[in-house]
C-alpha positions as CSV (number, residue, x, y, z in Angstrom):
1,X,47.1,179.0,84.0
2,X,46.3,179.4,87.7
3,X,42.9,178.7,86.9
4,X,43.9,175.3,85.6
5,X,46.3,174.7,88.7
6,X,43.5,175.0,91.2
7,X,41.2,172.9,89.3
8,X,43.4,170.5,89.1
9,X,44.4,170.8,93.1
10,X,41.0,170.7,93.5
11,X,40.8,167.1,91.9
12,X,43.3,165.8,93.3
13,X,42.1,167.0,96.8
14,X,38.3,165.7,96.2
15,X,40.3,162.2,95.1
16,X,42.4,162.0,98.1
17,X,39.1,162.8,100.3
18,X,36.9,159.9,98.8
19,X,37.0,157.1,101.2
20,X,36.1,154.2,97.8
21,X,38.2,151.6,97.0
22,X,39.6,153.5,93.4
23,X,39.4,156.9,91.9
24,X,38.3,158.2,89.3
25,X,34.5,157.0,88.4
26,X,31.6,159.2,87.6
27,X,28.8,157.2,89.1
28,X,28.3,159.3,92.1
29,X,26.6,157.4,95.0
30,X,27.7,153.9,93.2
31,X,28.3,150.8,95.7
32,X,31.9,149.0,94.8
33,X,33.1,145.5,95.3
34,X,36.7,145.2,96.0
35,X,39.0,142.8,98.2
36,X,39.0,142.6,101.4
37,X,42.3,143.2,103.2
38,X,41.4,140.4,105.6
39,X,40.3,138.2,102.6
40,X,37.0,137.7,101.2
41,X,34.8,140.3,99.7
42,X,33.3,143.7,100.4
43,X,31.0,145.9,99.2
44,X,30.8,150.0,100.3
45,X,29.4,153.0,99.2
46,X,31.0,155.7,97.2
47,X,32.6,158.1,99.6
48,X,31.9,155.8,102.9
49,X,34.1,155.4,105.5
50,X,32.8,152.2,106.8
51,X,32.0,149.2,104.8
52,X,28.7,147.6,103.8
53,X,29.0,144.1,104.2
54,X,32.1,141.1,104.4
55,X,31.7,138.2,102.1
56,X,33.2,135.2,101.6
57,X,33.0,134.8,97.8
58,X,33.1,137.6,95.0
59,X,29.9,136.2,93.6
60,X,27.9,136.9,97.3
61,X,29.4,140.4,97.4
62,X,27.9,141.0,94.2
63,X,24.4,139.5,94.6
64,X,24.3,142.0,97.5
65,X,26.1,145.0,95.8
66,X,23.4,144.5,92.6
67,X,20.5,144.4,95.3
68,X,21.0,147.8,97.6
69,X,22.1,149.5,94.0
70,X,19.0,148.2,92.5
71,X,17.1,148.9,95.4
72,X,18.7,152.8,95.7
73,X,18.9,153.3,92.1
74,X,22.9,153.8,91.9
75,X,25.7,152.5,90.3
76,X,27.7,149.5,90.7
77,X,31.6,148.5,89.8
78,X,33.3,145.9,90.6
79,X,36.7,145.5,91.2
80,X,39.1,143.0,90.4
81,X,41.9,141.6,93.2
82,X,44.3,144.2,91.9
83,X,41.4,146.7,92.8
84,X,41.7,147.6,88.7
85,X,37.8,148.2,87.6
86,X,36.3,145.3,86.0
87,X,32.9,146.3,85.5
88,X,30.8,149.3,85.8
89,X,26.7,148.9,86.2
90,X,25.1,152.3,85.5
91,X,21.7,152.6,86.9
92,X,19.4,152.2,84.3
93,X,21.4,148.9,83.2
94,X,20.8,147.5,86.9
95,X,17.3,147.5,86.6
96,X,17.3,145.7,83.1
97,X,19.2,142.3,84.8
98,X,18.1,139.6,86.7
99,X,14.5,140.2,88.5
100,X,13.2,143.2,89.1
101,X,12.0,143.2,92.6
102,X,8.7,144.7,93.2
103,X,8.5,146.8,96.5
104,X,5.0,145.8,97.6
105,X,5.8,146.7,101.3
106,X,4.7,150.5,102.6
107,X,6.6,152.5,105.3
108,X,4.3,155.6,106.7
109,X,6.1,158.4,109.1
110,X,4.4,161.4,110.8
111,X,6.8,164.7,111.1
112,X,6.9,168.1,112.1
113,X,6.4,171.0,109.2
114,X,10.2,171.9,110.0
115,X,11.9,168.2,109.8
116,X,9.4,167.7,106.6
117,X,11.0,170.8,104.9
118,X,14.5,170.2,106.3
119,X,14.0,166.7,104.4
120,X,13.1,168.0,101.1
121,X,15.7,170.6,101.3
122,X,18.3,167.7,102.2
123,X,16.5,165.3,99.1
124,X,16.9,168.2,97.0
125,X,20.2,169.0,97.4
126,X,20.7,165.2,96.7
127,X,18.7,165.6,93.8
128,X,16.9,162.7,94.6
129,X,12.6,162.5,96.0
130,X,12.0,162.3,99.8
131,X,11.1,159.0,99.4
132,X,14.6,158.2,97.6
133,X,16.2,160.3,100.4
134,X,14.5,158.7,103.2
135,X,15.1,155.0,102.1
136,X,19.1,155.2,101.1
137,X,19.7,156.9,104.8
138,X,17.2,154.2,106.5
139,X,19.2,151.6,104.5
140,X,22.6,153.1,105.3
141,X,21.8,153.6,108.8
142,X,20.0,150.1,109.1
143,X,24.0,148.4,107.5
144,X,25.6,150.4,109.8
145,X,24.1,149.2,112.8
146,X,24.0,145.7,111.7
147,X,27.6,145.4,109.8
148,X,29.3,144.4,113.3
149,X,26.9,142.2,114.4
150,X,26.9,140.0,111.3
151,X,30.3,138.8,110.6
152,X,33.5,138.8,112.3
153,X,36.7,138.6,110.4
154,X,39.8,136.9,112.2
155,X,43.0,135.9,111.0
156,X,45.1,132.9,112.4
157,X,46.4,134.4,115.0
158,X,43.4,136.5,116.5
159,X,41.6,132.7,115.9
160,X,43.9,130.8,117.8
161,X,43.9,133.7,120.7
162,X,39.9,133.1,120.6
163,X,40.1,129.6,120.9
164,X,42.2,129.8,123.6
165,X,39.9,132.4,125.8
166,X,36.8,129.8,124.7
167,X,39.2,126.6,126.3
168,X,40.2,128.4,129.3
169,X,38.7,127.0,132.7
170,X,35.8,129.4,133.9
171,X,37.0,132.2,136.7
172,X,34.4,131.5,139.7
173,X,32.7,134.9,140.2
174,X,31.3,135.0,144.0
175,X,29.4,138.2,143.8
176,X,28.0,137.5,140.2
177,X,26.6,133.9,142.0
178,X,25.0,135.7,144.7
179,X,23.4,138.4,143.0
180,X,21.8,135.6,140.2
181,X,20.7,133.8,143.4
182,X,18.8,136.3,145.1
183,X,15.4,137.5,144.5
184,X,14.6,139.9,142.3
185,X,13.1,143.2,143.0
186,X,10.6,142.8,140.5
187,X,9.3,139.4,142.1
């Protein structure tokens, strides 16, 4: 009976620590679509903390869910407003629809022994290649850095406060105009 407690502690634990919009799915790695709270769209990664990519329709957040799934061979569910499952893309399904894309384009790296091993220890563990392993972190990284320089979500309020700082007379700087009219050091 204790046995059965902390196996079932230990799912409602690992529930509580996932970080994707619902519980309970088996598709481990899988991206999700789900409502923004600002409005719109987004799509994250199982287990992420921060999201993917903002959308403005359902139907963008899924062309771009489908295509890093596709692309990382995982999963994909989507979510309906009421954050209920709608539908759930294993895999091998993804690549049957729309166009396959054919990766034609070749990335070469040169390593150490040491990172090469640490690598395929890390890909293993992942049960995934190094080549698998390499492109889903280079793809997650590559989000990451670009998620908050894509989109920026505002509601009325933050707007209007925007608008106002764009309309507001310009402060005179003195000390900014001098140093843009002086000579460079590097002339």
């Amino acid at each position: 009976m204790t046995a059965m407690k902390n196996q079932d502690n230990a799912q409602e634990i690992k529930s509580r620590v996932s970080h994707a919009p619902s519980k309970g799915r088996k598709l481990r790695g899988a991206y999700h679509v789900f409502p923004a709270k600002k409005g719109g769209w987004a799509v994250r990664k199982e287990g992420a903390h921060r999201v993917t990519g903002y959308f403005e329709t359902k139907a963008e957040a899924i062309a771009r869910g489908k295509e890093i799934s596709r692309a990382l061979g995982t999963g994909f569910i989507v979510h309906a407003r009421d954050d209920r499952i709608r539908k759930t893309i294993k895999r091998d399904q993804l690549r049957t629809l729309g166009v396959k894309v054919q990766k034609t384009e070749r990335i070469e790296i040169r390593t150490t022994p040491s990172m090469k091993a640490l690598l395929q220890r890390a890909a293993n563990f992942s049960h995934k290649n190094v080549t698998e392993f390499l492109l889903e972190a280079g793809i997650n990284a590559a989000e990451e850095t670009l998620a908050d320089r894509r989109m920026f979500r505002l509601d009325q309020a933050q707007w209007q406060a925007f608008q106002q700082i764009l309309d507001s007379p310009v402060t005179a700087r003195p000390r900014l105009a001098k140093l843009l009219t002086e000579k460079s050091v590097l002339e």
